[in-house]
N, C-alpha and C positions, 0 to 999 in steps of 0.2 A: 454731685456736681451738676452744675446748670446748663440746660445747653442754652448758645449763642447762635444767632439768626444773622447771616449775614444778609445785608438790607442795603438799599441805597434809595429810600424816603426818610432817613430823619434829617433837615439841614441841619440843627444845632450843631456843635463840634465844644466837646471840652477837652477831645484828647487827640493825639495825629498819629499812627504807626506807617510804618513802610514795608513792602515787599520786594527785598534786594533780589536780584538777580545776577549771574555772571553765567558764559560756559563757557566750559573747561573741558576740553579733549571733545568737542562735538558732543556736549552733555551738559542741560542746565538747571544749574545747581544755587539752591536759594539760602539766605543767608536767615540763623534762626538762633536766639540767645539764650541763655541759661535764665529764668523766671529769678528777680530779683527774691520772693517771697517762697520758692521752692525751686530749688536748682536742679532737681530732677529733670522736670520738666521745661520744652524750648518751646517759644512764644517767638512773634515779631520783635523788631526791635520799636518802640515806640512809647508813650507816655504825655503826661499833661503839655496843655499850651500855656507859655509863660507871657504875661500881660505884655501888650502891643508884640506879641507874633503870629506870623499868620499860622495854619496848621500845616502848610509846608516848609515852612523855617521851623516849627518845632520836630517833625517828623525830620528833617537833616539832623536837629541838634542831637535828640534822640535815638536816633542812628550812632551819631558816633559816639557819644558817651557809654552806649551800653555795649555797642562792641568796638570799637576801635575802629571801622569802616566809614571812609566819607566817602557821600555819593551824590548823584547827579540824579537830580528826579525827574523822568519824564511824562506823568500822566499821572491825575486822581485815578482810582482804580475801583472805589468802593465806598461805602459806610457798612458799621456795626454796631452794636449797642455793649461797650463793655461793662460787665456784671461785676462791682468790685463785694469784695467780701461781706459785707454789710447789706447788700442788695442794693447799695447805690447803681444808676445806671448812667454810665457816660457816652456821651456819642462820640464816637470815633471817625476820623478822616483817616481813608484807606491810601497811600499811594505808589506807586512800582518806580523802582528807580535799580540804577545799575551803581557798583563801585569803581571809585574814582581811585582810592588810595585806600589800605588795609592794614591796620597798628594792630597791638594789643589793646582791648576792652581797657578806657581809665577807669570804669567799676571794676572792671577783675572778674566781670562775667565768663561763664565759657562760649564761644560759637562757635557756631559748625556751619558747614556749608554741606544742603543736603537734596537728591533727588528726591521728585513729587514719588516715583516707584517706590524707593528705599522707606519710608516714609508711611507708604498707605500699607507694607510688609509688614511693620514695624510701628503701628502707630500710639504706645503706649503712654509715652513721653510729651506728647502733641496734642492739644485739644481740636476738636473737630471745627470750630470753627476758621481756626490756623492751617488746616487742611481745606477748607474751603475754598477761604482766600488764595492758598497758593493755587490752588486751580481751577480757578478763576482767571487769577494774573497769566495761568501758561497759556489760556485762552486768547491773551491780550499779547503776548509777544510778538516780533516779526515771525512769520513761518519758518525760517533757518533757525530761529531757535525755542523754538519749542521742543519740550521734552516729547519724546520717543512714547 
C-alpha cells in the first residue's frame, strides 16, 4: 500500500472530499463510508469534480451520494494527493463541514459514524492518511467540540 502525504501546497484539484463532523452525547463523531472498490475499508466521502463545479459543490454532491448525508460546509480544511490504482495522482480539495440531514447511502454504501480514539484503537480498516485528516479537522473545530 502507498502511503499518502497530507499537503496543502498543490492548487490543482481533480477531486473534492469532506470531513463530516456531528456530536453526539458530548462526543465527536466523523462520518466515514464503505470504499466503493473495497468495502472493507472506510474512506471520506468524496470523488471527482464534474465539469463547471466548484470542488465544494462537488465535495456536497459527493457527500450525499455515497452516503445519504447532506451537509453544510464550513471551511477548506486541506489538500492531498490521491494515489488511484494505476499510480495516477489526483489532487484533492479537503473540506470540514457538519450534517444537515441524514438518509440511506443512494450507492448502498455502508457509514458509520466514528470517534478519532475508536479509530486510532482500531485502525485496520482506515488508511493513515484518513487518520490524518480527521485530526487535523479536530484541531479546526470549535473548542466545545473537540474530541476528548
Amino acid at each position: 500500500m502507498q502511503s499518502r502525504t497530507v499537503t496543502t501546497l498543490d492548487e490543482r484539484c481533480g477531486r473534492a472530499a469532506v470531513v463530516v463532523y456531528r456530536v453526539r452525547k458530548g462526543r465527536v463523531e466523523f462520518l466515514l463510508v464503505s470504499r466503493s472498490s473495497n468495502p472493507d475499508q472506510f474512506v471520506l466521502p468524496g470523488g471527482h469534480i464534474d465539469p463547471g463545479e466548484t470542488p465544494q459543490q462537488a465535495a456536497q454532491r459527493e457527500c450525499y451520494e455515497e452516503s445519504g448525508v447532506d451537509i453544510l460546509v464550513h471551511a477548506h480544511l486541506s489538500h492531498y494527493n490521491h494515489i488511484k490504482r494505476r499510480g495516477n495522482v489526483k489532487p484533492t480539495r479537503v473540506y470540514l463541514a457538519t450534517p444537515i440531514s441524514i438518509a440511506p447511502s443512494p450507492e448502498g454504501r455502508d457509514t458509520r459514524w466514528v470517534r478519532i480514539k475508536d479509530l486510532l484503537a482500531s485502525p485496520h480498516n482506515t488508511p493513515t492518511y484518513v487518520l490524518d485528516l480527521l485530526k487535523r479537522a479536530n484541531k479546526h473545530l470549535p473548542k466545545p467540540a473537540r474530541a476528548a
